[in-house]
C-alpha positions in Angstrom: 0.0 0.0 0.0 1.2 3.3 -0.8 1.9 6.3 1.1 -1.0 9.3 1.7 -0.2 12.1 0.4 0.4 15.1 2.5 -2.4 17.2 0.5 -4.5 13.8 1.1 -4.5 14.9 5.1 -6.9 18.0 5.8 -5.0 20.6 7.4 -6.3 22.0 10.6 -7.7 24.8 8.9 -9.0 23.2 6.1 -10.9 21.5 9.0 -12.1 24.2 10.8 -13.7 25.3 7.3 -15.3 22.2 7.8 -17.3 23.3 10.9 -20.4 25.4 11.3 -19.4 28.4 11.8 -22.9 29.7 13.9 -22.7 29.9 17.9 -23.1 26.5 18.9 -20.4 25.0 16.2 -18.2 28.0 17.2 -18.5 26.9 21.2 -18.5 23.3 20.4 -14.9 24.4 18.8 -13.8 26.3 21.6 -13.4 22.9 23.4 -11.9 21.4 20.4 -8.3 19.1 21.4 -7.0 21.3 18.5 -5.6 24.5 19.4 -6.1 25.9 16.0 -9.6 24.9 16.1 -9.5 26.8 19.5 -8.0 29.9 18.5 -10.2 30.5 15.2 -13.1 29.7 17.4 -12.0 31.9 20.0 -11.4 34.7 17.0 -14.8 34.2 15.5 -16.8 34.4 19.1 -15.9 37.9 19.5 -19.1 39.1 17.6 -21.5 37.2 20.0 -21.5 39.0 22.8 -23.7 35.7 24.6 -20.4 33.5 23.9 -18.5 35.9 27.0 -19.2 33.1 29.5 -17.9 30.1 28.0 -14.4 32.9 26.7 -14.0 33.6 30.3 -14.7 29.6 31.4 -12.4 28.7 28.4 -9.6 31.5 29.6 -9.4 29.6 33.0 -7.8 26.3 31.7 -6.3 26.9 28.4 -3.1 26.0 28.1 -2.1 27.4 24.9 -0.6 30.7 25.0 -2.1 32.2 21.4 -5.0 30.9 22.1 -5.3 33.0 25.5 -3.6 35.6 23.6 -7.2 35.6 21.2 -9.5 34.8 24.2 -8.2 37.8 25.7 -9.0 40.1 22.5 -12.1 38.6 21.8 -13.3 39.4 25.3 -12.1 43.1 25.3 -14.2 43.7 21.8 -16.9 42.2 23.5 -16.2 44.2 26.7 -19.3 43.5 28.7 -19.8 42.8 32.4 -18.8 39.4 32.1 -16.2 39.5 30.0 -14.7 42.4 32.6 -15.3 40.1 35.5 -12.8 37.6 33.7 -10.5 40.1 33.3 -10.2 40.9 36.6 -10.1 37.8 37.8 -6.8 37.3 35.7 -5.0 39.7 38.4 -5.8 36.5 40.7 -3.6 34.3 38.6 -0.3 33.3 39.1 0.7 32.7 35.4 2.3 35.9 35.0 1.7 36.1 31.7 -1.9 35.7 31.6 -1.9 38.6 34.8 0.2 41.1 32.1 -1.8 40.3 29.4 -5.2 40.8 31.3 -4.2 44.0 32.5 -3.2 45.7 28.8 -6.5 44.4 28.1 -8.6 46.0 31.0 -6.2 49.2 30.0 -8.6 49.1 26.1 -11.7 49.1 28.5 -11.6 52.4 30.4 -15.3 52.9 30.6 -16.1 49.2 31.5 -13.0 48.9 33.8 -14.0 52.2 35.9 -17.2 50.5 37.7 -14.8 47.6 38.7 -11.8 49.8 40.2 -13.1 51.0 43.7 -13.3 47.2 44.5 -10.5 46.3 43.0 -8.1 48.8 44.6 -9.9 47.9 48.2 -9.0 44.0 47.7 -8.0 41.9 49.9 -5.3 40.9 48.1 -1.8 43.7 48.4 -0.8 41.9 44.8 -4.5 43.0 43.3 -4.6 46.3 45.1 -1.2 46.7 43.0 -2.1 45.6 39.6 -5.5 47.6 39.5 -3.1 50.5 40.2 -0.6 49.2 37.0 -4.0 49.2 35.2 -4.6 52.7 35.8 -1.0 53.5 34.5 -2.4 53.6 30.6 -6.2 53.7 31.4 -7.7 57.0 29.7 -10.3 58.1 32.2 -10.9 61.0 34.2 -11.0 59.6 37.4 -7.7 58.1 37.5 -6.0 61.1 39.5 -9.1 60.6 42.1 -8.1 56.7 42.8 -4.5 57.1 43.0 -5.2 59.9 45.7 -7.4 57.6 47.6 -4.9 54.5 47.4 -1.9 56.9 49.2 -4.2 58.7 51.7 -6.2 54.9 52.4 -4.0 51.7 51.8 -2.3 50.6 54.7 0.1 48.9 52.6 3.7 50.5 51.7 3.8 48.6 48.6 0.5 49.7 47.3 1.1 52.9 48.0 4.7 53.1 46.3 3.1 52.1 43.1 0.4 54.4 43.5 2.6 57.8 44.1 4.6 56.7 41.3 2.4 57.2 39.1 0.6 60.0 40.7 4.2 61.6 39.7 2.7 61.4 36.0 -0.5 62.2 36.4 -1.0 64.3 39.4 -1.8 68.1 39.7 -2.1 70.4 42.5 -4.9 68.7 44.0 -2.5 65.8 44.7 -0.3 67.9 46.6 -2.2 67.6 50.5 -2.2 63.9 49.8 1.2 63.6 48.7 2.4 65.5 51.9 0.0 63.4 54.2 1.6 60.1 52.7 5.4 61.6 53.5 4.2 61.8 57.2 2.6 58.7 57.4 5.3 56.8 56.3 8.3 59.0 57.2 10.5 56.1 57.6 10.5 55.0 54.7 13.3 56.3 52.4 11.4 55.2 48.8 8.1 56.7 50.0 9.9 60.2 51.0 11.9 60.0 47.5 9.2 59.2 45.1 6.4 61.9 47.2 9.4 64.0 47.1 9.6 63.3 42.6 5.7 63.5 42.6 5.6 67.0 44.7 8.6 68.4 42.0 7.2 67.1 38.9 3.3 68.9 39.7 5.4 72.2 40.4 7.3 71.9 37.6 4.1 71.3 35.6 
């Protein structure tokens, strides 16, 4: 008997061409052993907003980097409650690269993130308090100045609060200023505190 042909083998794609490309085929795919068959399915969700729950479900145990990479953008055009909620969950996770990734996508969501960032920066967790605060590094809203402010006059944490007044150096203005000075007494024992409130203080001057 002789060999088969390469061409005689469907390619993955040419499979996934082979599949009904409507909700349920494209959810049915999303569980597919194939990680190409995952990722195009993943791709082709991000029209149905309805398909955020099984994203965020799938998001929690795949295992294939670029098809998390497309979960992830899928879910921020989508951008609804859910697919927020999955985002932030991400800041849970201890696959780093999953957390970063989450939290450039949350930084494309600025209206949908905002309703999520008062819990977020009162967490529990010091490690979540701290990446809702690298969230609102690149996140274009106009309460960002107003959180920040709140994190150095109300988290007990120093670590929190040196990422906060770090950035507060970039985006503060003069109403920063009281808090800033309240933060250099509160933890006037600490040299990086002093230093960066100190940066912070000079750079809104300067401004």
């Amino acid at each position: 008997m002789g060999l088969k042909k390469a061409h005689d083998t469907p390619s993955a794609s040419e499979n996934e061409r082979r599949l009904p490309r409507d909700l349920p085929g494209l959810l049915d795919a999303l569980a597919d052993p194939d990680p190409m068959a995952r990722r195009w399915a993943a791709r082709d969700l991000a029209p149905y907003p309805e398909a955020s729950h099984a994203l965020v479900e799938r998001l929690s145990i795949e295992t294939e980097p670029s098809v998390t990479e497309v979960i992830l953008t899928s879910l921020t055009l989508i951008g609804d409650e859910v697919a927020v909620a999955g985002l932030t969950e991400c800041l849970r996770s201890e696959d780093a690269m999953l957390r970063n990734s989450a939290i450039e996508a949350m930084k494309q969501l600025p209206d949908e993130v905002a309703p999520w960032m008062g819990r977020l920066l009162e967490d529990p967790d010091p490690d979540v308090r701290i990446f809702a605060v690298d969230v609102l590094e690149s996140l274009r809203h106009p309460k960002v100045e107003d959180w920040l402010i709140r994190v150095i006059t109300q988290d007990a944490h120093i670590n929190v609060c040196a990422t906060a007044v770090d950035l507060l150096g970039e985006v503060g203005s003069e109403r920063a200023k009281p808090a800033l000075f309240a933060l250099k007494q509160r933890f006037a024992e600490e040299p990086y505190i002093q230093f960066a409130a100190d940066l912070a203080l000079k750079r809104i001057d300067t401004d």
